[in-house]
N, C-alpha and C positions, 0 to 999 in steps of 0.2 A: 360777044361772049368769048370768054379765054379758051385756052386752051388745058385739058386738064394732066396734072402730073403723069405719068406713068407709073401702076405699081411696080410695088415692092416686089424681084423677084426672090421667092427661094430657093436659091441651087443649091444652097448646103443646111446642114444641120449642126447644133450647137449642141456639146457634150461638154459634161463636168466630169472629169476626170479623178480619180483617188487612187493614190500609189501607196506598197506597201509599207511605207516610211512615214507614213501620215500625210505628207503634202499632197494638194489637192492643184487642180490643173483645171482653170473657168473657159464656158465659151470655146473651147477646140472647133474649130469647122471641118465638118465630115461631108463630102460631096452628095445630096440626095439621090443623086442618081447609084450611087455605089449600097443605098439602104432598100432598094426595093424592090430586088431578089429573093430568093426564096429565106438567106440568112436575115435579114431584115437586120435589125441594131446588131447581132453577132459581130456582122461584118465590119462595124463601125471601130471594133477591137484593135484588127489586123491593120486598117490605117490609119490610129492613132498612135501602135506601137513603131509601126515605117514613119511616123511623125516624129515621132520621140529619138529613133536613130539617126533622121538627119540632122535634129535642133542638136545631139550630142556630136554627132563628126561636126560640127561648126564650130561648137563651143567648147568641146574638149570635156565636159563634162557630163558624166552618165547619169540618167534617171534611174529612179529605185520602179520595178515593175510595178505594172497596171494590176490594183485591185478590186476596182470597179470602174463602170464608168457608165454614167445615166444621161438622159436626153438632159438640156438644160432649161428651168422651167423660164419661162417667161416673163417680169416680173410687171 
């Protein structure tokens, strides 16, 4: 008899992203541990905006703000 895979774990969470500019941001990983507070998805906000300020001090270039941002469904 084998031996069986190990699941899948999920440490994070996947968010789509929509910025005021129309472009959209797929897939973002949110740490699940950081959503299951009392803010629940709120919280998901504040680190994908500190996401967004380190991809810009890298690349020099700045995002247009977060105007939404939803779980990402599953396909």
């Amino acid at each position: 008899m084998g031996r069986r895979k190990p699941k899948a774990r999920s440490d994070f969470v996947l968010f789509d992203v929509f910025y005021q500019d129309g472009t959209q941001s797929s897939n973002r990983k949110v740490p699940a541990e950081a959503l299951a507070g009392p803010d629940g998805d709120d919280a998901a906000g504040e680190i994908l905006e500190a996401q967004d300020r380190q991809i810009a001090e890298r690349s020099g270039k700045s995002r247009s703000r977060i105007d939404l941002f939803k779980r990402a469904s599953l396909r």
